[in-house]
N, C-alpha and C positions, 0 to 999 in steps of 0.2 A: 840110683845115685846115693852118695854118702850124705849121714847126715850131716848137717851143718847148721848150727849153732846161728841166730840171729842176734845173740847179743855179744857171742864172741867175737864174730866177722862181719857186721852188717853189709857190707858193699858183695863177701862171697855171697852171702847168703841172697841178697839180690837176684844178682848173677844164675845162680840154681834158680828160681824164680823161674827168671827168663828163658830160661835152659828146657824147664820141664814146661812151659808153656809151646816152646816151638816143638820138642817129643810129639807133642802131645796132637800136631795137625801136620806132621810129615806124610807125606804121600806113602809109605809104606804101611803105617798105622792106618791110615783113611779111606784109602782109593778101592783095594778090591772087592770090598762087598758090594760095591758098584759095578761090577763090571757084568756081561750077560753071561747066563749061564749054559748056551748053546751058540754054536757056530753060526753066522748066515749063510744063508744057500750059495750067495759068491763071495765076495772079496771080503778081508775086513781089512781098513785103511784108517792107520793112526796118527794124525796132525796135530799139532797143538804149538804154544807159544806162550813166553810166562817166566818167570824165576825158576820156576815149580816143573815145567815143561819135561824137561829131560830126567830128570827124577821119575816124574811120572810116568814117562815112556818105558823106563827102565821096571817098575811094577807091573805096566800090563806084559810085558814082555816075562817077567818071572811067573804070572798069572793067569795067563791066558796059552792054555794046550793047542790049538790051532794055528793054519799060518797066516802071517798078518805080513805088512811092509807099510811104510810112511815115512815122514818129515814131523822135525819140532824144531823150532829156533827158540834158541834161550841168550841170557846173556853171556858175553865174553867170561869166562871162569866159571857159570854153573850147570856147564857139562856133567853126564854121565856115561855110565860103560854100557852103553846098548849097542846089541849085538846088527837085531834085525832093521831097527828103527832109527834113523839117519838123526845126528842132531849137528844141528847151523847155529853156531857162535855170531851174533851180535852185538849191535850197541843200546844200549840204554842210559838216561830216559831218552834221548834223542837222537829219531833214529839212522840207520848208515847205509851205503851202498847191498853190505852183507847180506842187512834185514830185507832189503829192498829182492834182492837178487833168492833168496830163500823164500822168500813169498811167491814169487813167481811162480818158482818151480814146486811149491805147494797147492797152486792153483792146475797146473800141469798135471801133478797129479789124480785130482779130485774129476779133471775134465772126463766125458765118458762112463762114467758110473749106470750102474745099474735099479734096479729095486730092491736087488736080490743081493745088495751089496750094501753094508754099513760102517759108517766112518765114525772112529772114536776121537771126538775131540779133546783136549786136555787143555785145560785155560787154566791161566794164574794169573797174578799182578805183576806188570809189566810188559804185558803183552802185547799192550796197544802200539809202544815204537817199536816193536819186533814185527810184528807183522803189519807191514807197510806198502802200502800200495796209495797212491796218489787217485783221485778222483780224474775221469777222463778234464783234458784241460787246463788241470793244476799241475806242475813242475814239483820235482823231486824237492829240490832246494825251497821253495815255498812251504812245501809240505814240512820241512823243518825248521823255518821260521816262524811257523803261525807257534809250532810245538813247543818252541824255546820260549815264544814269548808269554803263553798261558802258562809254562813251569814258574817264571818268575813272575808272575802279576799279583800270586794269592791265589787264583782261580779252584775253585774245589776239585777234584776229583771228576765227580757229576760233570759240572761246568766243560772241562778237557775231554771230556769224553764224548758229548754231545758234538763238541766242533768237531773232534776226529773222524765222528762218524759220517759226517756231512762232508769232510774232505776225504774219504776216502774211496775205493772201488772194492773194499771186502770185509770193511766194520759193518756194524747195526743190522745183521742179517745177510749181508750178501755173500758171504761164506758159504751160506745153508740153500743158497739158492746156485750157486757153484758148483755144488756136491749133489744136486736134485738129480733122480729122484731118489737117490739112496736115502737111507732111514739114516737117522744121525744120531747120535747118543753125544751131548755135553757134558764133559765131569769138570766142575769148577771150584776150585781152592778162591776161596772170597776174602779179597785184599780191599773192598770199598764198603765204607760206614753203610748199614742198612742190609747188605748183604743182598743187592738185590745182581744177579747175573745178569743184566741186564749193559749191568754198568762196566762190570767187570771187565778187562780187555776189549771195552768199546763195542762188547756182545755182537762177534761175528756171526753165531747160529742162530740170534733171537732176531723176533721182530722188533723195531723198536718204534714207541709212544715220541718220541722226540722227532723236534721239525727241522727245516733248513732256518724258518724265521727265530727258531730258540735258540738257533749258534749264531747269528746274527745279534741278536742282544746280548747273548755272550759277550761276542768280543768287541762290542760296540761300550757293553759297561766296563770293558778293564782297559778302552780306551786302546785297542790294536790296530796297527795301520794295516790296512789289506791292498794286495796289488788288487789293482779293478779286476783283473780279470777272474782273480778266488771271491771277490764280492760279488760280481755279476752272475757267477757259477749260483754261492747262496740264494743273492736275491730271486732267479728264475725258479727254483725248485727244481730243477732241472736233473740233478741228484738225490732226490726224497729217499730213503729209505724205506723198507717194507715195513709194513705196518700190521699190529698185532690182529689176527682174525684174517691171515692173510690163509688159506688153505696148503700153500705148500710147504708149511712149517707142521700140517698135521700129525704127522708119522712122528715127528721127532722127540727125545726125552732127553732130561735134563734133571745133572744133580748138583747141588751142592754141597761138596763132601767136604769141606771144613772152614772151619768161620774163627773168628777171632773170639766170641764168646768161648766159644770150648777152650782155646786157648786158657785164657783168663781164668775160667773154670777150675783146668788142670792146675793155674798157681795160686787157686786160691785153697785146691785142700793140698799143697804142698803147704803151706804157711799156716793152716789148722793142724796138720800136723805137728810142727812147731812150734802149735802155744800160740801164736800170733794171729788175734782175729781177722779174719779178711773179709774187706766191704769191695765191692763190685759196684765202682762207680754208675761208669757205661761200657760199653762196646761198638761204641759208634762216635765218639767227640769229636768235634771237627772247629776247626776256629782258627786263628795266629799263631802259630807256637808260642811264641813268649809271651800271647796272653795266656793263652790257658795254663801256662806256671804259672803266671799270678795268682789265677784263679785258685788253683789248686794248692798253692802254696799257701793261699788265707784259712784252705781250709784245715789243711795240716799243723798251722799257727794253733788254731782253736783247739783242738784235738790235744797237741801238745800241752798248752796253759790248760785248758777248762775241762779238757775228754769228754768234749760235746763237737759231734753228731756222735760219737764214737771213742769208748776209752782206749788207753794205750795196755799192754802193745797192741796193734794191730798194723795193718797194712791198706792203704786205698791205691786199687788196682784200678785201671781203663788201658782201653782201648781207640782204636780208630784210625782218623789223620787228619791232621793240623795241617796248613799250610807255613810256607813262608814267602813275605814279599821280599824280596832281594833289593834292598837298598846300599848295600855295603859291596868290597871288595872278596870280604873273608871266606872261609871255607867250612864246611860245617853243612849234615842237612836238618832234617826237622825235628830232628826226636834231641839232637844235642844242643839245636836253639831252644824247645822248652825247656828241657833241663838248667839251661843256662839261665833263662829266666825266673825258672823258680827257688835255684839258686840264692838269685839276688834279691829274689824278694824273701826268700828265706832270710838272708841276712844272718845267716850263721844261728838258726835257733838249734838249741839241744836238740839232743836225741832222735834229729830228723833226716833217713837219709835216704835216696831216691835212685832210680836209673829207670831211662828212657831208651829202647832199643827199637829198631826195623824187625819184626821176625825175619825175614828174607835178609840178613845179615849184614846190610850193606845201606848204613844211613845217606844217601843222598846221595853224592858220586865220592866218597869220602869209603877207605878200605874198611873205617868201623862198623859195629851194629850200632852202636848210640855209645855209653856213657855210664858214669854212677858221678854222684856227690854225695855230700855228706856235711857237717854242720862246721869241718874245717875247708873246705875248699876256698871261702873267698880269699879266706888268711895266708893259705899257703898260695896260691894267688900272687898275691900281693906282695908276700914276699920273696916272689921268683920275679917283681917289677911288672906283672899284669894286670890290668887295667878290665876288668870285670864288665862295665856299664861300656865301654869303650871296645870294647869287643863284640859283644851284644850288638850293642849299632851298625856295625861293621858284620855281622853277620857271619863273626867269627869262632865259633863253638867250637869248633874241631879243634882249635890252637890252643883256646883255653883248657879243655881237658886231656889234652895232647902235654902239656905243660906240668900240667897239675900229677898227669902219670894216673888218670881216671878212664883212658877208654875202653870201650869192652870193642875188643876182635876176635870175631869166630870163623873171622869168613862164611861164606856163603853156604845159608843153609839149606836152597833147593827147595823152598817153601815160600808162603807168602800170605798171611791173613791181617798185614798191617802192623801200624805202632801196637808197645806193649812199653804202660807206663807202670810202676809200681814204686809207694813213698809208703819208708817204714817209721812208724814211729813208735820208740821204744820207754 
């Protein structure tokens, strides 16, 4: 990439930032040192589901000398040109007949398998409403309600992915027990704080540690109404998932081939490069979005006035995912609600300017990746007649920097290791 000056352009130079941080965990850079280095004696069969999915399919396919056939469902627009390996356009985050109807026939595939036969799975984030299959019992349309209502509660990550997995008939391992007794090989792009595969796409090949009475407290703390009959399904156990030390998961291996840390990594010696010291918050923050502007806007404040923890220029980088509760009408997802709130608690201080993006290029259901400000935004704001704190409430990010002429759109990058924040202070 060219270079670019941080003090000439701070909002480009952001942007580059962001840029060399998704480079940096694309499935072309990542994936094939993963892959095995001899054929199996039978099939090999490539499934997967995810932002990332078809990307990926499209690697092992330039990668892999042997012949192979499968399914991947990605979302609507981040399709690739695979030749041999089929990919299904759906919806996300909530999921649609498509996903519904591509999982089937994902399960069709897998049915009959051998020993002598192994399935390369390909998971990202957003997998879990892509590959959708309903638990014996629960209805299609439930299965999307429960989904809608954890998106908007705050519920973490974790949290959503626990209930999915109990409402489902091919999350939390039962994938791997579909595919038995073929050997399975996991390659997962990790979109959730901690990086544990586990979490990730609601860990179709793994066993999972998580109960039926965990997704019960779940949604019993964000206060969700359940038809009786997806309560009654919870409350019996009736649907347990496989649990870790189960034996049929023995054969199986598992990678994770790229994480939000390396991300982060990658932008933090783009910005040594430049002169600009980089501190590496975390790689895992999770909280409110608009608090965690705050949060991190006080610390930006200090930095600026006093260059304590850290002088200027530098950069404070994280990672992770914020939630958002949906109290408002507005549009906007999470990485342009923290932005917005730190923003305002910036309160217009010098020489401070920031951007919050989705790696996977598609903040919320909004066509941006996130955003940039900077120490004019509330002013110009203001004087295009918006109402900063009033939008914020309203849960409306995307208008305010829609307005402002601050969103970053890259479209969709086929990738997925989470938020990527970065605040410059010069």
């Amino acid at each position: 990439m060219p270079h670019i000056s941080p003090h000439a352009d701070p909002h480009q130079f952001l942007r580059h930032l962001f840029q060399s941080a998704v480079d940096t965990v694309s499935a072309a850079r990542c994936l094939p040192q993963f892959l095995p280095r001899e054929a199996p004696r039978g099939r090999t069969l490539v499934i997967g589901a995810g932002k990332g999915a078809a990307a990926m399919a499209k690697v092992v396919e330039d990668h892999w000398p042997h012949p192979l056939s499968g399914l991947v469902i990605t979302p609507y627009g981040h399709a690739a040109d695979c030749r041999l390996i089929e990919v299904v356009e759906a919806a996300h985050p909530v999921p649609d007949e498509a996903g519904r109807r591509g999982t089937q026939r994902l399960l069709d595939m897998v049915a009959g398998l051998t020993e002598d036969d192994l399935v390369i799975c390909l998971f990202s984030g957003g997998g879990s409403s892509l590959l959708s299959m309903p638990a014996p019992g629960v209805t299609f349309p439930q299965k999307q309600m429960v989904n809608s209502a954890l998106l908007k509660c705050g519920a973490t990550i974790s949290e959503i992915n626990c209930v999915r997995k109990h409402l489902s008939a091919i999350k939390g391992g039962r994938l791997a027990l579909a595919c038995a007794p073929a050997r399975i090989l996991t390659l997962v792009l990790s979109d959730v704080p901690g990086d544990d595969p586990g979490v990730v796409m609601s860990g179709p090949t793994l066993p999972d540690p998580t109960t039926c009475c965990d997704a019960l407290r779940i949604l019993d703390k964000y206060a969700i109404t359940l038809p009786e009959n997806v309560r009654g399904l919870l409350e019996s156990g009736e649907n347990e998932t496989p649990k870790p030390g189960d034996a049929r998961f023995e054969r199986n291996e598992l990678h994770v081939v790229a994480t939000a840390n390396e991300a982060l990594r990658a932008a933090a010696d783009v910005a040594r490069e430049a002169g600009i010291t980089p501190c590496i918050l975390s790689d895992d923050m999770e909280g409110e979005a608009q608090d965690v502007g705050i949060v991190l806007a006080s610390i930006a404040r200090r930095v600026a006035r006093l260059g304590e923890p850290f002088a200027a220029p530098c950069v404070l980088i994280s990672g992770g995912e914020t939630t958002v509760t949906v109290r408002g009408n507005g549009q906007g997802g999470r990485n342009s609600e923290f932005l917005l709130g730190l923003a305002v608690a910036l309160d217009g201080c010098p020489d401070v300017y920031a951007i919050a993006c989705d790696t996977d290029g598609i903040d919320g259901s909004e066509k941006n990746a996130g955003a940039t400000c900077g120490p004019d935004s509330l002013a110009r704001a203001r004087a295009l007649g918006l109402d900063p704190l009033a939008m914020l409430a309203d849960n409306d990010a995307y208008h305010f920097f829609k307005g402002i002429d601050r969103l970053v759109v890259c479209g969709p990058t086929r990738t997925n290791v989470n938020d990527f924040r970065a605040i410059l202070i010069l």
